[in-house]
PDB file with SEQRES, HELIX, SHEET and CRYST1 records, atoms N, CA, C and O in Angstrom:
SEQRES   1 A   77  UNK UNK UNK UNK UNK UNK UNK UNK UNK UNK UNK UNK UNK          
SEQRES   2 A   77  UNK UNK UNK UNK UNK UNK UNK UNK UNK UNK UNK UNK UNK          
SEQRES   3 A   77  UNK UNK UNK UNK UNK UNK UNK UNK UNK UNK UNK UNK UNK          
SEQRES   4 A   77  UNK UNK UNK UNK UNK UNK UNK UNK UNK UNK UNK UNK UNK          
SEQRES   5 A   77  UNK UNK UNK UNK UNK UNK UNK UNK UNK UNK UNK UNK UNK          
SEQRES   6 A   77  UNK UNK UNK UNK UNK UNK UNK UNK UNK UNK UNK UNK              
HELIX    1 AA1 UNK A    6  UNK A   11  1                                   6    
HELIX    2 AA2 UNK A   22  UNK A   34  1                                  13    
HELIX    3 AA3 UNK A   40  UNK A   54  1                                  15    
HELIX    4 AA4 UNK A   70  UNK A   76  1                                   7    
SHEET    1 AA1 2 UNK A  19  UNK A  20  0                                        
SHEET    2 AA1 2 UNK A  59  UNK A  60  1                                        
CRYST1    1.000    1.000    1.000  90.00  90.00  90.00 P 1           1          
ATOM      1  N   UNK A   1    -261.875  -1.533 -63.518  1.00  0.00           N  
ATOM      2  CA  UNK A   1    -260.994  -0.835 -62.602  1.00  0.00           C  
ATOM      3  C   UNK A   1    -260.801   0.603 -63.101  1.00  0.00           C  
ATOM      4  O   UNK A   1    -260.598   0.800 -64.299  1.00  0.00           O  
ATOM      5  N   UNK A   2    -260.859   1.668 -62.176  1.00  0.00           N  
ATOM      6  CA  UNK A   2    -260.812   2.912 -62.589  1.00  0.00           C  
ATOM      7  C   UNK A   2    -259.716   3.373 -62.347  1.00  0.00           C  
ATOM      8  O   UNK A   2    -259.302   3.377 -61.188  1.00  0.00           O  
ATOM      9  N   UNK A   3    -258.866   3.949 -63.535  1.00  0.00           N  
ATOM     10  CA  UNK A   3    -257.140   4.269 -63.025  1.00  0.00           C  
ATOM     11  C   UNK A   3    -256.814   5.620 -62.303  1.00  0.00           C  
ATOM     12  O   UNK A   3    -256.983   6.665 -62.932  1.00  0.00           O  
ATOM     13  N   UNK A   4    -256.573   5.638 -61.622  1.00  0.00           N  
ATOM     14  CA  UNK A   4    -255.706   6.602 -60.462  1.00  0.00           C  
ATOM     15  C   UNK A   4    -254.923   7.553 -61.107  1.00  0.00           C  
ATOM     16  O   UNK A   4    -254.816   7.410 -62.325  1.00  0.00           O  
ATOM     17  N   UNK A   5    -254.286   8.591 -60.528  1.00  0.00           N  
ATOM     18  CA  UNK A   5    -253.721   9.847 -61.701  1.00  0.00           C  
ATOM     19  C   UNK A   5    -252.914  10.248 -60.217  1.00  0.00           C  
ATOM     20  O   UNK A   5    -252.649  11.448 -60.142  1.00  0.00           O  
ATOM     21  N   UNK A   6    -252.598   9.629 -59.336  1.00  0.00           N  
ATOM     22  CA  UNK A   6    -251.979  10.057 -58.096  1.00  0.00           C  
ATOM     23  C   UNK A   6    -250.314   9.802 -58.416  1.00  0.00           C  
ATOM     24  O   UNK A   6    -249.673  10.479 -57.612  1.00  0.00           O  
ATOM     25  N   UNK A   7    -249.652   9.239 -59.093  1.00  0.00           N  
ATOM     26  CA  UNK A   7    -248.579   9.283 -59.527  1.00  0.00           C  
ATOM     27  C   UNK A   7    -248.019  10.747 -60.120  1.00  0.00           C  
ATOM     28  O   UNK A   7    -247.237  11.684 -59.958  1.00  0.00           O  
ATOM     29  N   UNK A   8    -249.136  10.124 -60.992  1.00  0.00           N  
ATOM     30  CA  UNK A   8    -249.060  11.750 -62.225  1.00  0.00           C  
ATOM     31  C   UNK A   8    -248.670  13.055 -61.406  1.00  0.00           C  
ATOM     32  O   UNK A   8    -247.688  13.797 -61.401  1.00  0.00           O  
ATOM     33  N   UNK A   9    -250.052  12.998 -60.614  1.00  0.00           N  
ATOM     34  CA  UNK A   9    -250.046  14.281 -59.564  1.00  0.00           C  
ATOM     35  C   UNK A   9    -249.154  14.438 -59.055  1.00  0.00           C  
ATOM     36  O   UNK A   9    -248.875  15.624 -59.234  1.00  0.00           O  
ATOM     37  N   UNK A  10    -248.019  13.730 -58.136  1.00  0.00           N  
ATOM     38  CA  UNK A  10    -247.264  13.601 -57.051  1.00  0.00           C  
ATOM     39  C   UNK A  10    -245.743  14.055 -58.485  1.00  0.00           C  
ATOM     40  O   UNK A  10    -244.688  14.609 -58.178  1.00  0.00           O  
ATOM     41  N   UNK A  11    -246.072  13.671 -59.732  1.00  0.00           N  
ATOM     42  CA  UNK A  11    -244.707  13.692 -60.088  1.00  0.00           C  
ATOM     43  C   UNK A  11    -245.259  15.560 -60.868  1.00  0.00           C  
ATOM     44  O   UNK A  11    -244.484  16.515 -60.914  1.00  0.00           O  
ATOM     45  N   UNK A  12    -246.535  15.584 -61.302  1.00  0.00           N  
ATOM     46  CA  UNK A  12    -246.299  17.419 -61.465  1.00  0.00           C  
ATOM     47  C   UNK A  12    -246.603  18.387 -60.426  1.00  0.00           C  
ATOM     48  O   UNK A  12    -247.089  19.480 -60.718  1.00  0.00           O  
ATOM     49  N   UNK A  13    -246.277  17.959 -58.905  1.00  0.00           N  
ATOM     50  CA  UNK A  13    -246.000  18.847 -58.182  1.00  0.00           C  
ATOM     51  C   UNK A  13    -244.609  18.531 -57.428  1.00  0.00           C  
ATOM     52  O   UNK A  13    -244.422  19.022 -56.314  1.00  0.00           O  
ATOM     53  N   UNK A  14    -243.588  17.674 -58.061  1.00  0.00           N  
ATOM     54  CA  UNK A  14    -242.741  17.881 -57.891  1.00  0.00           C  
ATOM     55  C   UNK A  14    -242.117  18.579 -59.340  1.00  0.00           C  
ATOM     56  O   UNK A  14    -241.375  19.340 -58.718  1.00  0.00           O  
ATOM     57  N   UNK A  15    -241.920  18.816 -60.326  1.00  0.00           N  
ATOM     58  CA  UNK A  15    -241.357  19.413 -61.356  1.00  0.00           C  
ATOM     59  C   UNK A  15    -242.335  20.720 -61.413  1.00  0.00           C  
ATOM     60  O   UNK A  15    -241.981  21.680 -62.096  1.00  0.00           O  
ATOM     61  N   UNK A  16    -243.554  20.754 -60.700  1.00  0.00           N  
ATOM     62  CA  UNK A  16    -244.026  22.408 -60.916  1.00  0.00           C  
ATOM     63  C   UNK A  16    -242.739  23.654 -59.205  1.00  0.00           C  
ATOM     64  O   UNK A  16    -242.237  24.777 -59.181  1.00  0.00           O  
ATOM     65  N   UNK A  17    -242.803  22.739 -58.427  1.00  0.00           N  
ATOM     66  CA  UNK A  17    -242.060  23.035 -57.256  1.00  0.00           C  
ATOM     67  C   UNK A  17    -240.673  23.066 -57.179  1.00  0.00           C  
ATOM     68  O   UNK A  17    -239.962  23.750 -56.444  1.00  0.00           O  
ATOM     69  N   UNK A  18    -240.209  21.812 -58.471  1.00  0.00           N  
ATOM     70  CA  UNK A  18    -238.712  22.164 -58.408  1.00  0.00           C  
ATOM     71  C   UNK A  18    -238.105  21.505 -57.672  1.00  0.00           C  
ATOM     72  O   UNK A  18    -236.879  21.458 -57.763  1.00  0.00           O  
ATOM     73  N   UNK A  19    -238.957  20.633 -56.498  1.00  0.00           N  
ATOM     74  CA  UNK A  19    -238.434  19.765 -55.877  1.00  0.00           C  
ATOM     75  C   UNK A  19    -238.769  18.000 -55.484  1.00  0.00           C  
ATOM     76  O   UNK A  19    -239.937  17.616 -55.558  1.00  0.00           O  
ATOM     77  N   UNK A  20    -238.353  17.630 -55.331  1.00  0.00           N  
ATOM     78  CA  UNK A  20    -238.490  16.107 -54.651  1.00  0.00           C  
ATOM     79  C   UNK A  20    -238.240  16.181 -53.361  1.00  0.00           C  
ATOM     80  O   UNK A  20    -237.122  16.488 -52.948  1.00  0.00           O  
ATOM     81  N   UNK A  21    -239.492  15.845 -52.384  1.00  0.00           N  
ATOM     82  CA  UNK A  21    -239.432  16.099 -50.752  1.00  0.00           C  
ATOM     83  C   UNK A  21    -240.078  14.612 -50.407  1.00  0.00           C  
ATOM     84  O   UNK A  21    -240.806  13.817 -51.001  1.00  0.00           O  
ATOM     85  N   UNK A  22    -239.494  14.663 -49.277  1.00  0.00           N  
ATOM     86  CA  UNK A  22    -239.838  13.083 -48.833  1.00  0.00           C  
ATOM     87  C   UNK A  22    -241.454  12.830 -48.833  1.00  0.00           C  
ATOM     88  O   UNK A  22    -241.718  11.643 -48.644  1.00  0.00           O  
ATOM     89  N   UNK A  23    -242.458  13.573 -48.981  1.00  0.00           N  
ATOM     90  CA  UNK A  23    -243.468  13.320 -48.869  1.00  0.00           C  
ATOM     91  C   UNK A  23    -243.720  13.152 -50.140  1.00  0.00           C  
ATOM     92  O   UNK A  23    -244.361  12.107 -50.252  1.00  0.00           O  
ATOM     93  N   UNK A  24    -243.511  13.739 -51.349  1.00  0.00           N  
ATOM     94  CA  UNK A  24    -243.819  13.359 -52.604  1.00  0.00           C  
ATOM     95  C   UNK A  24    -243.380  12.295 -52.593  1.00  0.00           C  
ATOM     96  O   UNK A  24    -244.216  11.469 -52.960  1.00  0.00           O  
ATOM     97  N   UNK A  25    -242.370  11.851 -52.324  1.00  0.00           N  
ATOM     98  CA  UNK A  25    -241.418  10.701 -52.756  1.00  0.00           C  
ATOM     99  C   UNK A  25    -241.907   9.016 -52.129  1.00  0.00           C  
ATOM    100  O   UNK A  25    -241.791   7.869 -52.562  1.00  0.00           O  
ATOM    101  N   UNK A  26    -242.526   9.685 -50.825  1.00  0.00           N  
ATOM    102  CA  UNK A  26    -243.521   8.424 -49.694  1.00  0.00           C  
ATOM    103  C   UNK A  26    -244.784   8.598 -50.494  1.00  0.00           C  
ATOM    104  O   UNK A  26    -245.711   7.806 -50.323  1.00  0.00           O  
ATOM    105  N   UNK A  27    -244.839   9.182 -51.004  1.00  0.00           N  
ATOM    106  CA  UNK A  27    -246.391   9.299 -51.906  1.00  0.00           C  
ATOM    107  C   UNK A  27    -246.010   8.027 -53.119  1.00  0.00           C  
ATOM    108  O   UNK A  27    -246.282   6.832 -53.236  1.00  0.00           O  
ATOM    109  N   UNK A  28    -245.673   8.468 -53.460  1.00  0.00           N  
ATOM    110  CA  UNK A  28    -245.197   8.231 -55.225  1.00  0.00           C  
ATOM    111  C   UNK A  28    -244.787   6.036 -54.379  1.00  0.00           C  
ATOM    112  O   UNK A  28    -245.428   4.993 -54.504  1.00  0.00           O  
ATOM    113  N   UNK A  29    -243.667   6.321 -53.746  1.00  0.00           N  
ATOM    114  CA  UNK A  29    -243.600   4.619 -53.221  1.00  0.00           C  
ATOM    115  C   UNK A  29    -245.267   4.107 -52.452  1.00  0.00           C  
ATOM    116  O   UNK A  29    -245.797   2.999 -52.370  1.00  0.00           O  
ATOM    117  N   UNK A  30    -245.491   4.794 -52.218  1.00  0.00           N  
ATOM    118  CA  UNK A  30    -246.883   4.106 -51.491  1.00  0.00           C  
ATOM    119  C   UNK A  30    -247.873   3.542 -52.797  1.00  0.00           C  
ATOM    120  O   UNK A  30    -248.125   2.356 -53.006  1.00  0.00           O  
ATOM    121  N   UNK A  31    -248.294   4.547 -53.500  1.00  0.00           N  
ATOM    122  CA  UNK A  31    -248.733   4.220 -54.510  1.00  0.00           C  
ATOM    123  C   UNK A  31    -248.525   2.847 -55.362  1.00  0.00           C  
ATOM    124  O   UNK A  31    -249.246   1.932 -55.760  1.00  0.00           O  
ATOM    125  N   UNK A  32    -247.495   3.112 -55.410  1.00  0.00           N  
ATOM    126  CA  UNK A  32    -246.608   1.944 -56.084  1.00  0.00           C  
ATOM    127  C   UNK A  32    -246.468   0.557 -55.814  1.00  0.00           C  
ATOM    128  O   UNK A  32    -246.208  -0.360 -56.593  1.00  0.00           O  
ATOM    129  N   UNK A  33    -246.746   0.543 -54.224  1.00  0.00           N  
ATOM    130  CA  UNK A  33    -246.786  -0.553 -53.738  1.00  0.00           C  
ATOM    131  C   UNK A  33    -248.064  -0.954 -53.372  1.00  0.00           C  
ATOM    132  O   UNK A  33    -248.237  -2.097 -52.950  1.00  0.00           O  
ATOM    133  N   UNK A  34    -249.244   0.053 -53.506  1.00  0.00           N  
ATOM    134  CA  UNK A  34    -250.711  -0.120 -53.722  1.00  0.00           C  
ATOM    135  C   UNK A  34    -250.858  -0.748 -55.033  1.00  0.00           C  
ATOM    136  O   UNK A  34    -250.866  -1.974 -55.140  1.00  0.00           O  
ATOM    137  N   UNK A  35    -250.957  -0.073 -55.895  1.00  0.00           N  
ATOM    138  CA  UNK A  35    -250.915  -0.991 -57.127  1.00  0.00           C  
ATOM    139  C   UNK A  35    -250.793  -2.276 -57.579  1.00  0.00           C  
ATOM    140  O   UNK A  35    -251.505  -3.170 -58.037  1.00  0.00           O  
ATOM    141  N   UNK A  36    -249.105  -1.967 -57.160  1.00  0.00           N  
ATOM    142  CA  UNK A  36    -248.065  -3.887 -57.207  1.00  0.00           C  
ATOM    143  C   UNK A  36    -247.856  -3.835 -57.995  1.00  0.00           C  
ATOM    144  O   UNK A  36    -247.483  -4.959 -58.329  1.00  0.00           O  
ATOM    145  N   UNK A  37    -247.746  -2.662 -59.417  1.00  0.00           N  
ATOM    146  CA  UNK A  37    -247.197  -2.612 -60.462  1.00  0.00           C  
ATOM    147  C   UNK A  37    -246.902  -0.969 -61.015  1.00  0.00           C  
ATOM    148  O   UNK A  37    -247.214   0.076 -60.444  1.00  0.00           O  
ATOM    149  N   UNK A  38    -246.245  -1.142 -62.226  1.00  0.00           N  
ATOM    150  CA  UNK A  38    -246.437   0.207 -62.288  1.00  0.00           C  
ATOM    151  C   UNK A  38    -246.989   0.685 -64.027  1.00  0.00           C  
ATOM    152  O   UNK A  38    -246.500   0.347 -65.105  1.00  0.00           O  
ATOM    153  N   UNK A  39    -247.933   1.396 -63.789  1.00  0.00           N  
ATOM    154  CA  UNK A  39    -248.785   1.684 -65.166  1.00  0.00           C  
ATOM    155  C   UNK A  39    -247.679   2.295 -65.991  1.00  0.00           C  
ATOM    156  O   UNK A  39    -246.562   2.802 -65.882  1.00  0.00           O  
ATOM    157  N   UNK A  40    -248.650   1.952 -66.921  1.00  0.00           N  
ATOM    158  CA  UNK A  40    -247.589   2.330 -68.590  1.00  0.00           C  
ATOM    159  C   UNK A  40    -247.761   3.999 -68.171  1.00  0.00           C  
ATOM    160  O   UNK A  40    -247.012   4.642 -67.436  1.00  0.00           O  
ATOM    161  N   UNK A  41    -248.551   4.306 -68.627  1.00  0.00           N  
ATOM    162  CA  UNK A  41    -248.808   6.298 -68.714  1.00  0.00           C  
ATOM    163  C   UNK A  41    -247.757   6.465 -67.489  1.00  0.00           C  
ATOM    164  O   UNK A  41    -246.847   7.198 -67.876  1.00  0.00           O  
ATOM    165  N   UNK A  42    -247.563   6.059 -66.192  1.00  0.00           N  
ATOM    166  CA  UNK A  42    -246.875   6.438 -65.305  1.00  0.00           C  
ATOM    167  C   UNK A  42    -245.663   6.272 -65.063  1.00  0.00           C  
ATOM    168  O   UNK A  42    -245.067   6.796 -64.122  1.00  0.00           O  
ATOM    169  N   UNK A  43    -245.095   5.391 -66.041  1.00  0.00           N  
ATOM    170  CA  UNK A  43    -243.605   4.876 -66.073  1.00  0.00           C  
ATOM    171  C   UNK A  43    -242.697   5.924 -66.728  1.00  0.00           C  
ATOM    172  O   UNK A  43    -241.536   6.183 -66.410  1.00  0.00           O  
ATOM    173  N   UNK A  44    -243.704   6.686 -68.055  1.00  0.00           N  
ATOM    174  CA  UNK A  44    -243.347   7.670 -68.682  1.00  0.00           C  
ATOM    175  C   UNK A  44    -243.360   9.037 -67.737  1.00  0.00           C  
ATOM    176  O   UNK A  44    -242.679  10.018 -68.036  1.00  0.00           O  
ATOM    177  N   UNK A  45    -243.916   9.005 -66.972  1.00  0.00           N  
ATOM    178  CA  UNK A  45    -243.873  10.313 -65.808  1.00  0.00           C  
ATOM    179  C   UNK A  45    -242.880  10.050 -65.321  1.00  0.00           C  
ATOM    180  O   UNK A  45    -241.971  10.830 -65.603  1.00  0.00           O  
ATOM    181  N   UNK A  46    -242.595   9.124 -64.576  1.00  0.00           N  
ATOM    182  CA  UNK A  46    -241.158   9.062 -63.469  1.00  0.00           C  
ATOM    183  C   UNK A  46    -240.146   9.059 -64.533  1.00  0.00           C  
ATOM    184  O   UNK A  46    -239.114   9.658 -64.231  1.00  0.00           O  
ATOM    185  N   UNK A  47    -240.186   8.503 -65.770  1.00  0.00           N  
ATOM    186  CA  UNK A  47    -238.935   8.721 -66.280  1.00  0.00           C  
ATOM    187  C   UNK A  47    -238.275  10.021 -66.791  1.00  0.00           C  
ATOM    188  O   UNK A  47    -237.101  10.098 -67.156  1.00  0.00           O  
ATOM    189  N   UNK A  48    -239.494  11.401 -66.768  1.00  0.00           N  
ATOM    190  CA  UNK A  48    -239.451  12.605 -66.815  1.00  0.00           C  
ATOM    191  C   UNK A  48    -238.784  12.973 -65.841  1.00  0.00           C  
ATOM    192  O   UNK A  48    -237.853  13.776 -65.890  1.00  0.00           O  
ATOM    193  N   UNK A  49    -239.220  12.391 -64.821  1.00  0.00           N  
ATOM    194  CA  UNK A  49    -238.878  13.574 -63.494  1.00  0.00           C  
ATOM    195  C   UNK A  49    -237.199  12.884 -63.208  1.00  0.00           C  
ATOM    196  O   UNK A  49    -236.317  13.502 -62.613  1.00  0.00           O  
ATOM    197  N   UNK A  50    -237.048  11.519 -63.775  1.00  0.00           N  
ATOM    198  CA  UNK A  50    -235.399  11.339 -63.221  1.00  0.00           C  
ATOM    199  C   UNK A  50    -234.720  11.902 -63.834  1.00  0.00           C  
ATOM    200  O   UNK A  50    -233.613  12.198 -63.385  1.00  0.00           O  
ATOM    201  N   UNK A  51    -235.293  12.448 -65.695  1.00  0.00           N  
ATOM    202  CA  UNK A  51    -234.624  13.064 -66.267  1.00  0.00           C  
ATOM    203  C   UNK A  51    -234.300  14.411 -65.645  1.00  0.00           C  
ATOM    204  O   UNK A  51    -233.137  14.809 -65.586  1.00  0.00           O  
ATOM    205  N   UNK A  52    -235.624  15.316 -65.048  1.00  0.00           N  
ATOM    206  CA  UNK A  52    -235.375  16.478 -65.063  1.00  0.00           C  
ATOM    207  C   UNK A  52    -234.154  16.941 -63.342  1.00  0.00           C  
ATOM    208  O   UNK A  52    -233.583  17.973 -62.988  1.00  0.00           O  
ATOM    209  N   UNK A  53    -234.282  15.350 -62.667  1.00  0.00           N  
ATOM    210  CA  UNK A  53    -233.297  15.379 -62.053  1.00  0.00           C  
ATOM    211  C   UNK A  53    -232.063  15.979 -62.476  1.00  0.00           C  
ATOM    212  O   UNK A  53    -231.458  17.011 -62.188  1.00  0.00           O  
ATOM    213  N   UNK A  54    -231.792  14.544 -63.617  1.00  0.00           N  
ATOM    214  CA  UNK A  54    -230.477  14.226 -64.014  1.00  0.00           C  
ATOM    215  C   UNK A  54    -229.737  16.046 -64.262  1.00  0.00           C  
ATOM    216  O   UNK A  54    -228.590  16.314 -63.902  1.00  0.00           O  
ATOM    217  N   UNK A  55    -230.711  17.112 -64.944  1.00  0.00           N  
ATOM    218  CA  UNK A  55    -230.249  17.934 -65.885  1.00  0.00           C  
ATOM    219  C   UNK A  55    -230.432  19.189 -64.638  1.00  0.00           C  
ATOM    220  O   UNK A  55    -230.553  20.349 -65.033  1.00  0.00           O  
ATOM    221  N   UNK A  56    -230.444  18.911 -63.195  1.00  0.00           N  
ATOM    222  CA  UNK A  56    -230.386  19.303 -62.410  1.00  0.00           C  
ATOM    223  C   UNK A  56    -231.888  20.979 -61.937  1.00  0.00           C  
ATOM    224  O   UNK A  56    -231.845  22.064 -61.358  1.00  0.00           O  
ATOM    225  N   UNK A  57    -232.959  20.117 -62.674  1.00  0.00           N  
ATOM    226  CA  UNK A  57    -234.192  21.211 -62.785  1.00  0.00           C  
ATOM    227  C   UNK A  57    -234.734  20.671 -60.892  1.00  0.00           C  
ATOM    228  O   UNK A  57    -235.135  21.306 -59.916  1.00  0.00           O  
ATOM    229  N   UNK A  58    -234.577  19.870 -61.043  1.00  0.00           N  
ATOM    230  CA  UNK A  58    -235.459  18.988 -59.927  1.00  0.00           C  
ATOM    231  C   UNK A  58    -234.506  18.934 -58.376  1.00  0.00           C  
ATOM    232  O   UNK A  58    -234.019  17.807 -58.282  1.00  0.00           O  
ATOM    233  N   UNK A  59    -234.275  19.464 -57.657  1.00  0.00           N  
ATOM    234  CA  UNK A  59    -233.596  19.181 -56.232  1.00  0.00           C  
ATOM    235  C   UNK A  59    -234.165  18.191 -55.299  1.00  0.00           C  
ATOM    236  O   UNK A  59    -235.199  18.528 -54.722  1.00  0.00           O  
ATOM    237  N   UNK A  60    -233.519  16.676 -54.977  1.00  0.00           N  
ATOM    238  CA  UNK A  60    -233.435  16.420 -53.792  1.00  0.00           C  
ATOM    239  C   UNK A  60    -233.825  16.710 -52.513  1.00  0.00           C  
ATOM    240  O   UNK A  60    -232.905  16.649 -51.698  1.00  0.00           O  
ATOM    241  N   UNK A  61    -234.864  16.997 -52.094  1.00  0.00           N  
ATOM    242  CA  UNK A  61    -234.842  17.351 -50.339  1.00  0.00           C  
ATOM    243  C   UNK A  61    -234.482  16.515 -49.763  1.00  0.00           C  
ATOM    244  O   UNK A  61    -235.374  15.673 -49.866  1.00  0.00           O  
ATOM    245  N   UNK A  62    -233.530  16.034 -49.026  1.00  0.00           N  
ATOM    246  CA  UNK A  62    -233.435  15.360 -48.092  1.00  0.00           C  
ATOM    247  C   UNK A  62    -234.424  14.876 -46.514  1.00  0.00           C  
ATOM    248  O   UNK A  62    -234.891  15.583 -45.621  1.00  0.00           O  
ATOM    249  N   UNK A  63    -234.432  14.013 -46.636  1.00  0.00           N  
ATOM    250  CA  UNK A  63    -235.281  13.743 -45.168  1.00  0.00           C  
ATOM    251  C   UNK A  63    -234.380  13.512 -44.204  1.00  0.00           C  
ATOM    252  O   UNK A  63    -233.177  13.262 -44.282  1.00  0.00           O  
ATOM    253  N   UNK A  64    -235.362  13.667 -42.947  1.00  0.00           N  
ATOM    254  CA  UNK A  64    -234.496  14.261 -41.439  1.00  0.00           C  
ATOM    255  C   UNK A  64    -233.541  12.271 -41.360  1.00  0.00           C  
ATOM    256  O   UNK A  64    -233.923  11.120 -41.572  1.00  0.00           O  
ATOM    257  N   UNK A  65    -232.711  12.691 -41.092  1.00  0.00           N  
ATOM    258  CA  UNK A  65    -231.882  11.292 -40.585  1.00  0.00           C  
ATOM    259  C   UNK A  65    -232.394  10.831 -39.402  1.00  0.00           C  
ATOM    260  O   UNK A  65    -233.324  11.372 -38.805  1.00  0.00           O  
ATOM    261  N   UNK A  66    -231.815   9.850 -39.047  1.00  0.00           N  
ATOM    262  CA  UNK A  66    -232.311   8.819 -38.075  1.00  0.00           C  
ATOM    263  C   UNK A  66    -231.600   9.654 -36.349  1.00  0.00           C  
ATOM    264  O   UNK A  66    -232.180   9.754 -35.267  1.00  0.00           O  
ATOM    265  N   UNK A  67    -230.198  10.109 -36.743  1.00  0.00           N  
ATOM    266  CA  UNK A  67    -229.658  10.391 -35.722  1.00  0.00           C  
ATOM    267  C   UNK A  67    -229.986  11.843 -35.658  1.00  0.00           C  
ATOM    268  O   UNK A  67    -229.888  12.259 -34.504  1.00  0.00           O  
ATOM    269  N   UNK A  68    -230.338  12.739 -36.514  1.00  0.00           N  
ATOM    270  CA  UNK A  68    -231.383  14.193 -36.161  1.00  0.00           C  
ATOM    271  C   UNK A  68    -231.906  14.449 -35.471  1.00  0.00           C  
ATOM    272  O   UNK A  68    -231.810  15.612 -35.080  1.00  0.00           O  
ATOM    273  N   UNK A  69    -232.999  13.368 -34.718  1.00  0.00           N  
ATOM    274  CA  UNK A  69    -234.222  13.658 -34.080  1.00  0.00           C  
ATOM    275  C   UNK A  69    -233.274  13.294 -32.637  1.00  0.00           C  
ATOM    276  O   UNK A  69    -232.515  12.330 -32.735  1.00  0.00           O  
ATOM    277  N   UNK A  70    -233.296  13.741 -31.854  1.00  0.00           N  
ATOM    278  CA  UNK A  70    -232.793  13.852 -29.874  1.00  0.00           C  
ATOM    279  C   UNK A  70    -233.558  12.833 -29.657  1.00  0.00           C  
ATOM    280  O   UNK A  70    -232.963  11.767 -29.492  1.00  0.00           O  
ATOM    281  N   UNK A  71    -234.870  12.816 -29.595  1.00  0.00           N  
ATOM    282  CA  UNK A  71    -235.068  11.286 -29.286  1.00  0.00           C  
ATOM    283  C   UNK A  71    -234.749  10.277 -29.830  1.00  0.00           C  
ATOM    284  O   UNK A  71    -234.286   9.529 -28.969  1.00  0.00           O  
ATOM    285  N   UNK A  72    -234.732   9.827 -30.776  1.00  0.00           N  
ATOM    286  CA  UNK A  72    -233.847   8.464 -31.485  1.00  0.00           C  
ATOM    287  C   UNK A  72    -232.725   8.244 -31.204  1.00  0.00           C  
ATOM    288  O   UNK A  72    -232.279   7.104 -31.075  1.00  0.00           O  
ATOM    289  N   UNK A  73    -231.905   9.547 -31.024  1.00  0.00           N  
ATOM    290  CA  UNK A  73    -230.343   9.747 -30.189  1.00  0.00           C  
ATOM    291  C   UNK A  73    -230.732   9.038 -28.779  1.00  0.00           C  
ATOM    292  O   UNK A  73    -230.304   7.891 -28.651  1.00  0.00           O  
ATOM    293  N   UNK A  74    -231.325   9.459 -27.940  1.00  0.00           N  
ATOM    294  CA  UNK A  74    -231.467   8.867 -26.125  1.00  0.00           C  
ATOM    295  C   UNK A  74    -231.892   7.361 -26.711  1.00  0.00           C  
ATOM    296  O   UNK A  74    -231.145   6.430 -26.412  1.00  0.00           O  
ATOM    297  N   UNK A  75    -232.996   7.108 -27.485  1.00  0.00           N  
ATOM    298  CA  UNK A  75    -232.602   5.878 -27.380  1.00  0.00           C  
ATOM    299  C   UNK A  75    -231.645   4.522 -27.955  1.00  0.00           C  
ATOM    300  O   UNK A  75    -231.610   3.329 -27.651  1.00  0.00           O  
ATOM    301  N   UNK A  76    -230.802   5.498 -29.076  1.00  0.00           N  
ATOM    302  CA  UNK A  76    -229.799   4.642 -29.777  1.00  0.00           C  
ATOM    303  C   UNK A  76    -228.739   4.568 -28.907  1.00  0.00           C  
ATOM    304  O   UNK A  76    -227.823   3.909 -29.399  1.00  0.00           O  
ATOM    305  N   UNK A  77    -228.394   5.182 -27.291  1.00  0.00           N  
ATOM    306  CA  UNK A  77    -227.274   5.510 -26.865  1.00  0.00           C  
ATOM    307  C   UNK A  77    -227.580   4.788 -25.683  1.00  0.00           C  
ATOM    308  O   UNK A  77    -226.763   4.731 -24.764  1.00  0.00           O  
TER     309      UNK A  77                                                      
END                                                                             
């Protein structure tokens, strides 16, 4: 089996960017659930990037909410 570096990637272009955006973040879970586990070398990456959360290097993007989009509104109503 040949190991993948798409974690890696997804977690140093969020700490080169400064941010966590829902697409890194749907990256990084997709992966993850491709796998079905999570590699040693890569456990040590995410635990970087929650750090560099924690110490506030790393921002949150938020993704669009459910009630944001006008259409999801017409049809939740």
């Amino acid at each position: 089996m040949v190991p993948t570096f798409s974690i890696r990637r997804l977690v140093e272009k969020a700490l080169y960017s400064g941010l966590l955006t829902p697409d890194i973040e749907q990256g990084i879970n997709a992966e993850l659930s491709r796998l079905g586990h999570l590699p040693i070398g890569d456990s040590e990456v995410l635990e970087l990037l929650m750090y560099e959360m924690d110490e506030g290097r790393i921002r949150l993007v938020p993704g669009p909410s459910l009630c944001s989009d006008p259409l999801r509104q017409t049809v939740m109503s």
